[in-house]
N, C-alpha and C positions, 0 to 999 in steps of 0.2 A: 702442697695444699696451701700452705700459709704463703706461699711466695704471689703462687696465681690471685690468690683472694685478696690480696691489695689492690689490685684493678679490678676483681670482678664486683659489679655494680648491682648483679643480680639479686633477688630476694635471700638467697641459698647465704653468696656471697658476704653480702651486710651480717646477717646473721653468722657465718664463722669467724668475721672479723672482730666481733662484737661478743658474742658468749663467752662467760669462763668456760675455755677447753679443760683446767684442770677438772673442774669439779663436772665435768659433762664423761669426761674421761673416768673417771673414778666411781661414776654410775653405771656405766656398763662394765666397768672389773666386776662389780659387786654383783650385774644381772649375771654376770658368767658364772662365779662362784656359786650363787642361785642356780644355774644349772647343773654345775657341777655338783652341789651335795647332794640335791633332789635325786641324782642318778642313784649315787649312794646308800640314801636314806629310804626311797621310797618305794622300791619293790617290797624291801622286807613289811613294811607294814601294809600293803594293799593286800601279799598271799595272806597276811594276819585275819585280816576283815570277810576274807575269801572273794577277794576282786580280780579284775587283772593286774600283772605283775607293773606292765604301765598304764597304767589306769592316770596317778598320779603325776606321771612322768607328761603325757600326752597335755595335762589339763595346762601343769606347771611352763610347759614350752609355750603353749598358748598366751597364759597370763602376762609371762615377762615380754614377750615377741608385742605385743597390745602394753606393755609397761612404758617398753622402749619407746615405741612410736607415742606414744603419751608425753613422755619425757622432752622430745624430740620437737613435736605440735604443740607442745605449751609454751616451750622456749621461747619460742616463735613470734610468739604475740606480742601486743602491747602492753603498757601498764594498765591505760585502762579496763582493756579488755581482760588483765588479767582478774582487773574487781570487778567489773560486770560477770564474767562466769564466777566468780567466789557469792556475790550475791544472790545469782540465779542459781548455783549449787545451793549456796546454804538452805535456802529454803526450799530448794526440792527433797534434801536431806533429812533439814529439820522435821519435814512432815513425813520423811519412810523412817524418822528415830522413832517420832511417834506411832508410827502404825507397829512397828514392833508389839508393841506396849500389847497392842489387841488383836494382831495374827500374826505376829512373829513366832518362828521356831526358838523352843524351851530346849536348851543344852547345858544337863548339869543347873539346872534350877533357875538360869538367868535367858532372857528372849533377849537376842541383840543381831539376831539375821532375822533375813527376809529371805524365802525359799525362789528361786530363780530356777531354769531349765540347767543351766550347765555349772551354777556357782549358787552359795548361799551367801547373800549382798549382806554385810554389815556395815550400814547409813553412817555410825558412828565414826566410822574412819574416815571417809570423805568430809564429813562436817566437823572433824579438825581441822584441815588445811583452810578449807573456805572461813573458819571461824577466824583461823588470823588472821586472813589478807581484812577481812570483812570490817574488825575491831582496829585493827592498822588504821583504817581508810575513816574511823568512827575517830580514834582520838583527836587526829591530825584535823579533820575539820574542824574541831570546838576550836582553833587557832583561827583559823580564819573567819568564823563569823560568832559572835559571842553571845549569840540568842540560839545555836545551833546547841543542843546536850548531848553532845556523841559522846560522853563520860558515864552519860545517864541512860544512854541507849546501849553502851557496849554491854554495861552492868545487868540490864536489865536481859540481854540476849544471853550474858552468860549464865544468868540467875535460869532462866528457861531449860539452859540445855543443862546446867546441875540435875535440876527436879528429871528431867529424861533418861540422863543417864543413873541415876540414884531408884529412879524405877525398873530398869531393865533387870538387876542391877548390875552395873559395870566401873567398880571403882578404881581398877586401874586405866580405865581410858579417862576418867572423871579427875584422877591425878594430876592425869598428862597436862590435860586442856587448865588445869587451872595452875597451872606449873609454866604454861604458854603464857596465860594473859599475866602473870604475876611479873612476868620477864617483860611481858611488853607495858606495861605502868611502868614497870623502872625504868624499861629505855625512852618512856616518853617524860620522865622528869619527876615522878611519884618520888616524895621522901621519904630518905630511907628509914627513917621510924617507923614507915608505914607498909614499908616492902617486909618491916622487920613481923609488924603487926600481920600481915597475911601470910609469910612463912607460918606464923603462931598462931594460925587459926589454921592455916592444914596440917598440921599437927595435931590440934585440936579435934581437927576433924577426922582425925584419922584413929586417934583414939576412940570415938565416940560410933568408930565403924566396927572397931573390934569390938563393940559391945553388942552393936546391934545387926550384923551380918558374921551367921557363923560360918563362913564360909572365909571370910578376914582372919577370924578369932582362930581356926583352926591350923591358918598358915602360918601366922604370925609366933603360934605357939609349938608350930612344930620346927618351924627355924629357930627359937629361942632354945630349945626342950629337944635337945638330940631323943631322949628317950619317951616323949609325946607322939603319939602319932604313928603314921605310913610316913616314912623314910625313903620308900624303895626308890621311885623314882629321881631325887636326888642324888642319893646313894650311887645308883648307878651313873647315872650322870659323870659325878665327881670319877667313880674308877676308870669312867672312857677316858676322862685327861689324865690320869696316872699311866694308865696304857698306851695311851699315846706319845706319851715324852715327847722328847723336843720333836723330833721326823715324825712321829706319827708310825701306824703298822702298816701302813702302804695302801692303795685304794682299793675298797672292798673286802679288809680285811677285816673288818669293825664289827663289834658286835653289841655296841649297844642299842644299834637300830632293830635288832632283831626283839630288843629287850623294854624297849618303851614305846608305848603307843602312840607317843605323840613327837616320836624322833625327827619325822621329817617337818615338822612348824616347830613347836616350841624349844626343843631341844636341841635342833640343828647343828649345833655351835657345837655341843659336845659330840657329836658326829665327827665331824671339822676335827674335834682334838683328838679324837683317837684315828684317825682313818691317816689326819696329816699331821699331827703334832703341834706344839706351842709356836714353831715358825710360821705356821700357815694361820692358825688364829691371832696372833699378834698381828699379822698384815692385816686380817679382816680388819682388826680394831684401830689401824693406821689407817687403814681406807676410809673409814670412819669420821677418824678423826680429820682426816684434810679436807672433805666436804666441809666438814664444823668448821675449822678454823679457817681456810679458804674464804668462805661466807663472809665470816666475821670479819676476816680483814677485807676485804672488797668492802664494804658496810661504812668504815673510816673514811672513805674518801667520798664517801653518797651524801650530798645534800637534802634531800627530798626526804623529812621526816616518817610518807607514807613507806616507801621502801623498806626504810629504817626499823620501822615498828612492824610490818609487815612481815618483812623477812627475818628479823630478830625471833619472829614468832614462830615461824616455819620450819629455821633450823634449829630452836629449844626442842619441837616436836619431835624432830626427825632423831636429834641426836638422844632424847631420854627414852626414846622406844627402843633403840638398838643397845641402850644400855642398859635398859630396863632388862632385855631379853637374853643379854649376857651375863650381868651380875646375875638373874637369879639361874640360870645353870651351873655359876661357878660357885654358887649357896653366899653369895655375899649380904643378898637380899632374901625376905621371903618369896617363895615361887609366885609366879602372875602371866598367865596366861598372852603374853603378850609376842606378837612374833616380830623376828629379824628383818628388816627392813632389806627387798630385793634376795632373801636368803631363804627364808622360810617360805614353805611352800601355803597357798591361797591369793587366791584373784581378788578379793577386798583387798588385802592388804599392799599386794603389789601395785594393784592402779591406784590406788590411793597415796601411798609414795611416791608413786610416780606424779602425781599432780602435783603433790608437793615439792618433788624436786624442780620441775619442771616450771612450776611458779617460782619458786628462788633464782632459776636460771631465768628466767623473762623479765622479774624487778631488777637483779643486780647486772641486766646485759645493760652497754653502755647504749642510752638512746640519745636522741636529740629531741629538743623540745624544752618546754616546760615543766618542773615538777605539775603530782596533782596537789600538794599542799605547801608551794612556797619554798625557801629556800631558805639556808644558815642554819640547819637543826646543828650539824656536827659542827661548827662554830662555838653554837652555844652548849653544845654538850660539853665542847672542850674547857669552854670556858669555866662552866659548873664543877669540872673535876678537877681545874686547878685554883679554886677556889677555898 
């Protein structure tokens, strides 16, 4: 394939010669594994619900199959095109975060889906990915024209989607997203007093969540407070990796799918440890991390600021959900409903990483042309940090 694809001139062509294969590659290990736990995980909980046994299984092969080809069509694209759909997402988004708020399904106290025929859509996942490219493509213009406030605009979009998600409520995807733009001010040049200053205000804020959402207040204090609270579900969590040792009890011999309801999304991972062992979960967390860091270094040699800030922002998303969703089954963190990127079972989540991945792979493929914001950011980045 690599040998033919230096002559072939074709669309297909260009684009194999051009994509990171590692990190295209490392996307579908992760949709197999996706398949592979689902297998695992989710008979036991559909006979639970009294469904079919693959009820779960059927939807899951669907969603990643529709991941893929996501991941695959977005590549594809151009840059511009890839902020044109992030714009014309955001704001189809933006207004199905809002509809939530007034006919969204109520789960556990908080409305953050919309009821669909085959899936229940949660807007909020999609209007992450577009929120970076979106805020990317906002800072990088106040460079080139100086009467343009795409500082003033990014702020004020992210100020909007605060108040939305703070209504549903949903503070761990409201984490994520300000955990992104925080990353993206630094990579566009914010001082760090001031990166230091909004660490210290989500803290802030996050304190002031424990006060006023008991549903914070009770996680927070039952991860501090072994003896606070329901336990179980952690609890058990934590014994599937102790049963699982290093190999694992072999496929299908697991039992803590049978034991928590939310085995095949949130918990996954501890599925993973008892079915395969600490071998098989450390690769997840290797596969993981080479998408991250892969990224990152492809990122050092990109001039194009928008890229920069863009994708800086993408893979912050990508990689604090999958960590998010790991530490808190290994109880590092308090629990947070957040699922494993390509792992955990749901069609939100899955084409939503896939969009994301899929726009990482479209800014950082090698194009030709123009940047859309000028040239020498990594110049002067470098220059600022040997400064």
């Amino acid at each position: 394939m690599a040998g033919s694809s230096r002559t072939d001139d074709s669309p297909f062509g260009r684009w194999w010669r051009n994509v990171d294969r590692t990190t295209l590659i490392c996307t579908f290990i992760l949709i197999g594994f996706g398949y592979i736990l689902m297998l695992a995980a989710s008979p036991a909980v559909a006979v639970r619900i009294g469904a079919s046994r693959n009820m779960f299984i059927f939807k899951q092969v669907l969603f990643l199959g529709i991941a893929g080809v996501i991941v695959v069509g977005i590549s594809m694209l151009s840059r511009k095109a890839v902020l044109r759909l992030s714009m014309i997402g955001g704001v189809l988004m933006l207004g199905a975060t809002a509809l939530t708020l007034v006919h969204g399904i109520e789960i556990k106290g908080a409305r953050r889906w919309i009821a669909l025929s085959m899936m229940s859509l949660q807007p909020s996942e999609f209007l992450k990915p577009c929120f970076a490219v979106v805020t990317g493509w906002l800072l990088t213009q106040r460079r080139i024209s100086r009467y343009f406030p795409g500082m003033l605009i990014a702020f004020a979009l992210y100020g909007l989607i605060v108040l939305l998600l703070k209504s549903q409520p949903d503070i761990g995807m409201l984490t994520v997203i300000t955990a992104v733009f925080l990353v993206q001010l630094f990579v566009d040049g914010l001082n760090l007093i001031l990166v230091a200053f909004g660490f210290g205000c989500m803290i802030a804020a996050g304190i002031a969540a424990f006060f006023i959402f008991p549903h914070v207040r009770s996680r927070v204090e039952r991860f501090m407070h072994p003896g606070v609270g329901d336990h179980y579900q952690i609890d058990t969590a934590l014994r599937a990796f102790g049963n699982g040792g290093l190999l694992g009890r072999g496929p299908g011999e697991g039992r803590v799918k049978d034991l928590l309801p939310d085995a095949h999304a949130d918990f996954v991972f501890a599925v993973a440890g008892e079915e395969y062992g600490m071998v098989v979960c450390m690769l997840i967390i290797c596969v993981f991390g080479v998408i991250v860091v892969r990224t990152l270094l492809r990122l050092i040699r990109e001039d194009d600021p928008f890229v920069v800030i863009a994708t800086s922002g993408l893979v912050t998303g990508f990689g604090l959900q999958a960590f998010v969703n790991m530490a808190s089954s290994l109880h590092l963190i308090p629990t947070k409903g957040m699922t494993l990127p390509f792992i955990s079972y749901g069609g939100s989540s899955a084409m939503s990483v896939a969009l994301a991945i899929g726009m990482v792979l479209a800014l950082t493929r090698q194009q030709q042309g123009r940047p859309l914001a000028g040239n020498g950011f990594v110049t002067t980045l470098r220059q600022w940090r040997s400064a």
